[in-house]
N, C-alpha and C positions, 0 to 999 in steps of 0.2 A: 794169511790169518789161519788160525788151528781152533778156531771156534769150533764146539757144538753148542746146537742150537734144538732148545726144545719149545714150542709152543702149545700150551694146555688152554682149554676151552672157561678153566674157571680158575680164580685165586687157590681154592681149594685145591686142586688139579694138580697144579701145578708145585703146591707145598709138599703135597705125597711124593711126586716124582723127583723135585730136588731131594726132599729127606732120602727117597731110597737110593740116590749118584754118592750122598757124604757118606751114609751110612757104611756104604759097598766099598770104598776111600777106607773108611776107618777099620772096617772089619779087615781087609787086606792087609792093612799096616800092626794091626794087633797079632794076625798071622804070624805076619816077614818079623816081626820086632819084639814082639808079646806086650808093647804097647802102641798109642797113636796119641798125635796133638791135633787140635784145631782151637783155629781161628772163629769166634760169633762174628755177626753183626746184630745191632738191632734198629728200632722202630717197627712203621706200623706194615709195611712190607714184607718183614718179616716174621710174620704171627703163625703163618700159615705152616710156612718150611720147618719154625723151630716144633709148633703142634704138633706135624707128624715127625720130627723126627726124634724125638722124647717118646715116642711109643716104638722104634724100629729095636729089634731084638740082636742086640749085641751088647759086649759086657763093658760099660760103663764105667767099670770100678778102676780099666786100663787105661780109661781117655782121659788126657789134659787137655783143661780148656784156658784159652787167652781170649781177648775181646780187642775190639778195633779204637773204641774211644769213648770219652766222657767230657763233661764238660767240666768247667775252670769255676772252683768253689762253690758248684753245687750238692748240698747234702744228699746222701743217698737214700732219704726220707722221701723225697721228693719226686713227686710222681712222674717227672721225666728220668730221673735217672738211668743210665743207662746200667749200674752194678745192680739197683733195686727191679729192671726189668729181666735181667738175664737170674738174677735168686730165684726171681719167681716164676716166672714163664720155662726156665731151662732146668737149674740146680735145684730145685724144690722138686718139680714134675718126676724129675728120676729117681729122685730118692723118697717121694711120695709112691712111686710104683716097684720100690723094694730092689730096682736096679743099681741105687747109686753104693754107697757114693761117688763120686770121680773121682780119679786119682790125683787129680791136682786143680786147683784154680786161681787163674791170675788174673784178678781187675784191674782196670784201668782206674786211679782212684786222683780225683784233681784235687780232693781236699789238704788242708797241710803243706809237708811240704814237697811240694810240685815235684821239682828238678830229683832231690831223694827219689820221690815215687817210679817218676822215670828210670831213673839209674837202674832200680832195682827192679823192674818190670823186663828192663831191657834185657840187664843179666839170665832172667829167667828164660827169655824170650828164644833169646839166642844160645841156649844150653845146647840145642838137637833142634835138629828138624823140625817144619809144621808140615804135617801130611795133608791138611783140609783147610783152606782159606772161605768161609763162606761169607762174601762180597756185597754188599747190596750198591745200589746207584742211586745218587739223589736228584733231585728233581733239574738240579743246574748240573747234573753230568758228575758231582763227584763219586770218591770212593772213601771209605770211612768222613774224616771233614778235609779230605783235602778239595779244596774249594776251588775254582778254575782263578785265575792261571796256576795251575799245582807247579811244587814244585817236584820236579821228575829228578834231578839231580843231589838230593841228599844223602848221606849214607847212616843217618841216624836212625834207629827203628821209631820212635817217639818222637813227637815235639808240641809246641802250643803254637796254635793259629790262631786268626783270627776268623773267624765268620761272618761269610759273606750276606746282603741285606735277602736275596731270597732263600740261603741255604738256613736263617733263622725262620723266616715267612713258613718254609714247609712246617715247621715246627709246631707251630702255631696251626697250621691247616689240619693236622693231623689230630690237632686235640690236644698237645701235650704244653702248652703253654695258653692262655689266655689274649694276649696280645703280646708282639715283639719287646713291647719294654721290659717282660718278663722273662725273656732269652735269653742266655749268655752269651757276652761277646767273642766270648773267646773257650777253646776245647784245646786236651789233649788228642792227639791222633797219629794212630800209623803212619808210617811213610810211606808214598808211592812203591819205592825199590824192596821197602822188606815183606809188603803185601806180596809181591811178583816172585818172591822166598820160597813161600808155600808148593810142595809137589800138585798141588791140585787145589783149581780153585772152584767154586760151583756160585754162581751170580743169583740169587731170584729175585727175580722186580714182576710184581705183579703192578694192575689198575692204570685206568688213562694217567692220571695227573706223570705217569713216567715216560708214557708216549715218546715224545719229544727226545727224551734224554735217549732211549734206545735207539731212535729213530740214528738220531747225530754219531752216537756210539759206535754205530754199525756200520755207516756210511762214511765218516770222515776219519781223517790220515789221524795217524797219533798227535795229540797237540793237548798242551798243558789247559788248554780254553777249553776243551771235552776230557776232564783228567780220566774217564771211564775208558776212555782210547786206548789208553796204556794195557789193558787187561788183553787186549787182541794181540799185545806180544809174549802173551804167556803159552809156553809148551804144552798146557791141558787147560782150557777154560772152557767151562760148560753154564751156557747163559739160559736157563727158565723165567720165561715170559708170559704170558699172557694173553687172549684175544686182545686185551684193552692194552695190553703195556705196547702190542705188537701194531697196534690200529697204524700208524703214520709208517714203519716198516712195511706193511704189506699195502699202502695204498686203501684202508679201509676207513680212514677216521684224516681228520680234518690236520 
């Protein structure tokens, strides 16, 4: 395994330090290239990382950004959305602090028509390189929605799944939905093999409720039933945790 591994004492902690591993990712790649791509993730995991890293000083105007996934005919009104959380939390913040704008941006968009959106996402996607994957872990072990048993074997960048009964439950735990009848069943999502694309990945899972998933991550062989396994065969993965994400990795929590 070519794991680093950082473990920070608070959510916050741990946001500064991942934003400053991408930051130093992108700044290098704007160097070597005179620009850089990454990869989002979101939810509520990720509040922390995108916070400080929408304040790290580097120029903005070079970085494309792509995102992981969305869900299947929800408006981007909607307070889950994942295009309506990255405008606002990411692309607003930079160019609210006179950094931005980026030089490019590609949503993952499920409204309309799907398969088009895909097609054309993928083209983008796959133009150059991503210099910076930043990864999160869901509470049953996935990466973007690929939901265990992933499939590790595709070579599509995009596809629709379905989602699985606890990968919608987080959903709802997090606040972004009321109850599962109001989940979608089904998202667009990366694929295992073009996520493992990226020259660098950078993970952050903060808070207990991810315990478990790091716990299994860390210790068990790669297997589509932990799809987060798969991350431990990448040539640079750099995983920021948490006291509480870490609690069942170090023997401190139940």
């Amino acid at each position: 395994m070519n794991i680093n591994i950082n473990i920070a004492p608070t959510p916050e902690m741990l946001g500064q330090r991942a934003a400053k591993k991408i930051a130093c990712y992108l700044k290098k790649a704007i160097t070597e290239k005179g620009h850089a791509r990454i990869i989002l993730s979101t939810g509520a995991s990720q509040f922390e990382t995108l916070s400080s890293l929408v304040q790290e000083d580097l120029d903005w105007t070079k970085v494309e950004m792509f995102h992981l996934d969305e869900y299947v005919s929800l408006p981007e009104t909607h307070g889950a959305s994942f295009r309506k959380y990255l405008k606002e939390r990411f692309v607003a913040e930079i160019e609210k602090q006179g950094r931005g704008p980026l030089k490019a941006v590609h949503f993952v968009n499920g409204e309309g028509d799907v398969q088009k959106n895909i097609a054309d996402l993928t083209k983008a996607l796959r133009d150059d390189v991503v210099d910076v994957g930043v990864i999160g872990i869901g509470e049953n072990g996935h990466i973007a929605f690929n939901d265990p048993p992933a499939d590790f074997d595709t070579d599509v960048a995009y596809k629709v799944v379905d989602l699985d009964t606890r990968c919608r439950m987080q959903q709802v735990g997090e606040g972004w939905f009321k109850d599962i009848s109001e989940v979608p069943s089904q998202a667009i999502t990366m694929c295992p093999k073009q996520i493992l694309a990226c020259e660098h990945i950078v993970t952050s899972v903060p808070h207990g409720v991810k315990a478990e998933a790091i716990y299994n991550t860390i210790t068990r062989s790669v297997t589509p039933s932990v799809p987060a396994t798969l991350l431990k065969t990448h040539r640079d993965w750099n995983l920021f945790i948490d006291d509480a994400s870490a609690a069942q990795l170090l023997g401190t929590g139940n």
